[in-house]
N, C-alpha and C positions, 0 to 999 in steps of 0.2 A: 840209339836203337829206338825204333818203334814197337813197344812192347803192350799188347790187349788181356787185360784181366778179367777170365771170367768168376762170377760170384761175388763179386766186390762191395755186395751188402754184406757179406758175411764174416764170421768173426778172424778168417785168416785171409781174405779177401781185403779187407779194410786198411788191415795192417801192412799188405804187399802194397798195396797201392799208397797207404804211408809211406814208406820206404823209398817205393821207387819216385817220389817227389822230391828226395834226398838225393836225387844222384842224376846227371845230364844226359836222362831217357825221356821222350814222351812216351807217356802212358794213357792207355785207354780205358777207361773201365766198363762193365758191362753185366746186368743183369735182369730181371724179368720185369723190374717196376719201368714206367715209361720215363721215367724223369728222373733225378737224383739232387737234392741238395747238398749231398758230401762229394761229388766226385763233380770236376772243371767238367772236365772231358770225358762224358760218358756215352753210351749208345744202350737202347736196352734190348734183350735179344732171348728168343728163348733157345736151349740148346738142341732140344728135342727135332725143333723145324731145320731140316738140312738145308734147303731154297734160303731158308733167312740167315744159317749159319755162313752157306756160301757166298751169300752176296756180300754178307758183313764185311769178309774177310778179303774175297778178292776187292773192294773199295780200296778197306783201310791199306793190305797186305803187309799185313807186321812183321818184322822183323824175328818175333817171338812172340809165344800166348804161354801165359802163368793160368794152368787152368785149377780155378779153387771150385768152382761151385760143384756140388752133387748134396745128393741126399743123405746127412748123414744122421737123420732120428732112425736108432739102433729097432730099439722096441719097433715101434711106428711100421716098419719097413717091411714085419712079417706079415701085415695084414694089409701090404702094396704094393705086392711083389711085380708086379708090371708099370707101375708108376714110378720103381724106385730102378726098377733095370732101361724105362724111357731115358730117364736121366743120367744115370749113372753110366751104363753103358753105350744105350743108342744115341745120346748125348755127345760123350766121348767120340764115339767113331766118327762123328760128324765133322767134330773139330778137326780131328788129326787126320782125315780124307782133305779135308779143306786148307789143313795146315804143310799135309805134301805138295798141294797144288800150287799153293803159294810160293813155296818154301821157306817156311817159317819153324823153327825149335820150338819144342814143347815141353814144357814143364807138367806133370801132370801129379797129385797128390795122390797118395793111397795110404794105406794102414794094414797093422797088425794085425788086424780082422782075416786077412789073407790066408793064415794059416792058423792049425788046430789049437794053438794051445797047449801042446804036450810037452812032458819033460820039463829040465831045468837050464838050460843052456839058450842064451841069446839065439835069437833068429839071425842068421847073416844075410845079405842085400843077394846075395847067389843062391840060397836055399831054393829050390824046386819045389818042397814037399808041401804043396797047397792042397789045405782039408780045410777052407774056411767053416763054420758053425751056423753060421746064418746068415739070411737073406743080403746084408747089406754085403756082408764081407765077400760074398760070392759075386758080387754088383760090383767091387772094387776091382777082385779079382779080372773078370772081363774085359774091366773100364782099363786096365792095366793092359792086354793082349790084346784090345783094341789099338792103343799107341805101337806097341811093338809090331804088330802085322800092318800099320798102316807107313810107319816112319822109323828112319836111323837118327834121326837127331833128335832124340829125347831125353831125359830127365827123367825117372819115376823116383819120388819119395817116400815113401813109407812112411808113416810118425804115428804117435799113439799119445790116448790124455789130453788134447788139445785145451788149452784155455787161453782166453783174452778177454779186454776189455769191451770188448763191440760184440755183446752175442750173449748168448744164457753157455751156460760150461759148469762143472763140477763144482769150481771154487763158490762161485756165485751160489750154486744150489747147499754146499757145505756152510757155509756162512748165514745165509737164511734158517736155515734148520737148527745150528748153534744159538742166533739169536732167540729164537721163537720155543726152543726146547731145554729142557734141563740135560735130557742124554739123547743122543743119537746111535744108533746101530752099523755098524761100518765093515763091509765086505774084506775081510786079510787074507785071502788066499789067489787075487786074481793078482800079479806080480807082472808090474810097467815099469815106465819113466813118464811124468809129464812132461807138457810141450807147450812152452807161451811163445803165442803168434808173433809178436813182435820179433824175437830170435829167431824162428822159423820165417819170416818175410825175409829177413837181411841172409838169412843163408840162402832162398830161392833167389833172392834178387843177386847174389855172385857168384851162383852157381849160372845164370844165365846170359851172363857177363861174359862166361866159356866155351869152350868146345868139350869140356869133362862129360862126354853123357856116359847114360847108365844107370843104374838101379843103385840106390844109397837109402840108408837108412837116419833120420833125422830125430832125434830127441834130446832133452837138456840131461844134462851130464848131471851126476852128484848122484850117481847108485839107482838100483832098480829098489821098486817098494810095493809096497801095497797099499789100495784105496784106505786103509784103515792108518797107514804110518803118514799118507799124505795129508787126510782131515788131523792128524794129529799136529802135523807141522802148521796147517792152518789155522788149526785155535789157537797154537800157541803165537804165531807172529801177529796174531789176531788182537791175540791180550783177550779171549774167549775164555772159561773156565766150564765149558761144557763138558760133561761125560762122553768120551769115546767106549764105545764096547764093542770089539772085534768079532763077528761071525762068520763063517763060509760063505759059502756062495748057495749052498746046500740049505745048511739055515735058514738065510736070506729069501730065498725061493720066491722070492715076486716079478721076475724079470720076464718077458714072454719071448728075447731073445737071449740065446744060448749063444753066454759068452768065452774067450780062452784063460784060462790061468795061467800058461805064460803068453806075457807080452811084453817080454822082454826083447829090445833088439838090438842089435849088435852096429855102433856108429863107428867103427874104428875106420872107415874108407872114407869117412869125410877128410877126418888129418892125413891119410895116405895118400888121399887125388890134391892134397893141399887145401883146401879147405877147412877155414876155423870153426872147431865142435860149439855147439850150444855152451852160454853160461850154466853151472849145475841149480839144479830146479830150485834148490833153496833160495837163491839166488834170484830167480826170475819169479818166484810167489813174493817176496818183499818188494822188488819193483811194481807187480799186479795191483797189491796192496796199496800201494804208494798212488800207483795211478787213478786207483779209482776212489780212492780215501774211506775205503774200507766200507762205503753208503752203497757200491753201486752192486745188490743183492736182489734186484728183481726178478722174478719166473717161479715157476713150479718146481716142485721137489723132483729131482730124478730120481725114478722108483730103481734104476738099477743099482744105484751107488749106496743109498744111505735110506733109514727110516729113520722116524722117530719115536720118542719113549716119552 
């Protein structure tokens, strides 16, 4: 298969296109720099320009597009709300107008953002009940019924907590703040799963492999938690002797987007459509660890997740 990766700078971009060099697909990559030193085979494209997404496509005419890019600075997003629905949504429609033309599947990512945050019970891949909370999640939301009104052969993912080694993500921000701090302050009431990209590429990349479309939800296994239980697993695989102290979200109060408290999702249709679940996150933070040899901690503190003391 001829398969085109959009966002392939980025931190789950990187890793699909890792992936798919593992397996007897040409891959494309593609993103807004004009050039790339990590990708053979790239083109750069922005998604917003329809004229330049169609021509891209009817050239190459892939087989399949793994669409990773969008905008996902949470905060950021409330004060760009038409720069973040260019891409995210009018972005989107491009592709998947272009990707019917073609007839190419589409893999498309989304998140838990979709929906409010209420209750205590897993979100399932069928739930309807969408109240996303802020700008991005309402961008996601779209970016989503953009693929469905344009195409039957899709893929939507959901996943939540994202982190990898190609990119700034939580761990990276929890680890810098440990080093740098005696205590850190740590939000216990917004309750996920994380998600490392590299598990997430290899399940896109055999979910694409298929004819299984459809809405699935994707996260590492090993129990739902709280940003406060996951910096805790993290100093500890860390070998970190930082102070954790658990606060609200309420507490917390410095986020300027309004986030859900549950973001829990419900992965059980991955093992039902056959598809093998995520390693459990414990599991996939010591690989992280491993990978990056615990140095690679650079960026800014993300003011949603954690302060410092």
């Amino acid at each position: 298969m001829l398969i085109f990766v959009t966002g392939a700078a980025g931190q789950l971009g990187f890793d699909v296109m890792r992936e798919l060099a593992r397996r007897p697909h040409t891959a494309v990559a593609s993103d807004l720099a004009e050039r790339s030193a990590e990708h053979e085979n790239y083109i750069p494209l922005d998604i917003t320009d329809a004229g330049a997404v169609e021509r891209a496509l009817t050239e190459l005419r892939p087989d399949a597009v793994i669409h990773c890019a969008a905008w996902t600075a949470v905060d950021a997003a409330e004060d760009n709300q038409a720069a973040v629905r260019r891409i995210n949504v009018d972005g989107t429609a491009n592709l998947a107008r272009s990707c019917r033309r073609v007839g190419a599947k589409v893999v498309y990512i989304s998140t838990d953002y979709v929906f409010d945050g209420g209750g205590t019970e897993p979100w399932r891949p069928d739930c309807a009940d969408f109240a996303p909370l802020n700008v991005y999640g309402k961008s996601k939301l779209d970016g989503e019924r953009a693929v469905t009104a344009e195409l039957e052969r899709f893929f939507i993912v959901r996943t939540s907590w994202v982190f990898g080694a190609h990119g700034n993500n939580f761990v990276k921000t929890a680890l810098r703040a440990g080093r740098t701090h005696d205590s850190v302050r740590m939000v216990n009431d917004q309750i996920g799963a994380p998600t490392y990209t590299p598990d997430l590429a290899h399940l896109l990349c055999d979910m694409v492999e298929t004819d299984k479309y459809g809405i699935y939800h994707a996260t590492n296994e090993g129990g739902h938690i709280s940003w406060y239980d996951f910096t805790c697993e993290i100093y500890r695989q860390a070998g970190l002797s930082t102070e954790e102290i658990p606060v609200t979200t309420e507490e917390y109060g410095l986020s300027k987007a309004k986030r859900p408290l549950n973001s829990r999702l419900d992965t059980r249709k991955l093992s039902e459509s056959g598809f093998t679940p995520l390693p459990p996150w414990q599991d996939a933070l010591g690989r992280y660890l491993r990978e990056t040899k615990e140095v690679n901690i650079h960026g800014s503190v993300d003011q949603h997740h954690c302060s410092c003391l």
